[in-house]
N, C-alpha and C positions, 0 to 999 in steps of 0.2 A: 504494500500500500504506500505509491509515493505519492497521490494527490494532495493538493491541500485540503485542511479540513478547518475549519470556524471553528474558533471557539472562543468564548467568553471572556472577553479584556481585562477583565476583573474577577478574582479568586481572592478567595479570604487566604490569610497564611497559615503557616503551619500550625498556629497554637491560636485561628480562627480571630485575631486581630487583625489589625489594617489591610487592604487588601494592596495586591502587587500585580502590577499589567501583565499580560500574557501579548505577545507579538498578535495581529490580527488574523495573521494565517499562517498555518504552522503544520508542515506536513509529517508525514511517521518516522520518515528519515532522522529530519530537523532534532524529531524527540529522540529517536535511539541515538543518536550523536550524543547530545546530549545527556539521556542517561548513561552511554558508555566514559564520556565524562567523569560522573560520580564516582567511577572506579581508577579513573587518571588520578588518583590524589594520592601520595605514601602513604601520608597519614589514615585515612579512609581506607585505605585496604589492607595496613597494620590493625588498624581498629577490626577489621573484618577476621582476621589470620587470628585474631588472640579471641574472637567471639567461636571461630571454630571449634576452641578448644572446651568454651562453657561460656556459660551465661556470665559475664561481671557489669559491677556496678560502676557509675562514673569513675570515683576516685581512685578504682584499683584501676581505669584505662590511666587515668590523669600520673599515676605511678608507674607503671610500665612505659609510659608514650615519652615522660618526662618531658612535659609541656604546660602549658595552661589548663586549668578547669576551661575557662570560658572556650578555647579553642577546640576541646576537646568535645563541649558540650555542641559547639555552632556543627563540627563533623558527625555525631549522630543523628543533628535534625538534619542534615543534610542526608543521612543514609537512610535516617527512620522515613522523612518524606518520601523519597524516592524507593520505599517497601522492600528495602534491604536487612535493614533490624525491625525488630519488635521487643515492647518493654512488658516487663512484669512490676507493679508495686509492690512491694514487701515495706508497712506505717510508712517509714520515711526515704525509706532506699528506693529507687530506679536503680532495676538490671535490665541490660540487655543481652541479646540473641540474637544469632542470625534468622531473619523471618522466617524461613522454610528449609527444607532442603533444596530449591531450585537453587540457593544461592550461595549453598557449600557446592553444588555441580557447576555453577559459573567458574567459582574460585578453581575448582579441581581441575576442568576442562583448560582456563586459560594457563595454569601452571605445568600443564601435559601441553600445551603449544610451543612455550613460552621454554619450556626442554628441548623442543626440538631445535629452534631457532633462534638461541640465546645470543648467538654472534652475531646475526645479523640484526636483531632488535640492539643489540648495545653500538652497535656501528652505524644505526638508523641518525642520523643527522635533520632527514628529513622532521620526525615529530620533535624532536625538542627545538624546531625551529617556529613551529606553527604555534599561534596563538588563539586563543580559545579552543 
């Protein structure tokens, strides 16, 4: 599906405050770019490699990632929007998980690719050139 398709300018955001424009037309392509994106990020996909292993809560990412809470917290809304994690409440803790199994098979598949053709992904000049 590469047509364009409409959609709604206006979306509430992640935690359903203020709302954030959406491009006017935005084809399937646009979005799978885009969600393959989510997963261009180290951070994001250490965060993902250490949810493989179990469920943790913010502060033990914040401890392992050795980085900020707040940056730490901005990279799961960014995976939990895009239906990569899902949270559990436990009173006052937030854990997270990886949302399904689809998304330990993303991990696994691109890491069996990503064996095959290690030298030429690190020799790749072209993506760390390209901006967004």
């Amino acid at each position: 599906m590469t047509s364009s398709r409409e959609m709604s300018s206006v979306q509430p955001d992640i935690l359903g405050a203020a709302p954030f424009r959406l491009p006017e037309t935005v084809t399937h392509r646009d979005l799978l770019a885009k969600y393959f994106r989510t997963l261009g990020n180290p951070t994001r996909l250490r965060i993902l490699e250490l949810l493989r292993e179990r469920e943790r809560p913010v502060g033990e990412l914040v401890d392992q990632l050795r980085t900020s809470q707040p940056y730490v917290s901005n990279q799961l809304a960014c995976l939990r929007w895009c239906g990569l994690v899902a949270t559990r409440r436990n009173h006052r803790t937030v854990y997270y998980r990886l949302a399904n199994a689809r998304v330990e098979q993303i991990l696994a598949l691109a890491q069996s690719l990503l064996d095959d053709n290690a030298d030429h992904v690190a020799a790749c000049c072209v993506i760390d050139s390209q901006s967004s």
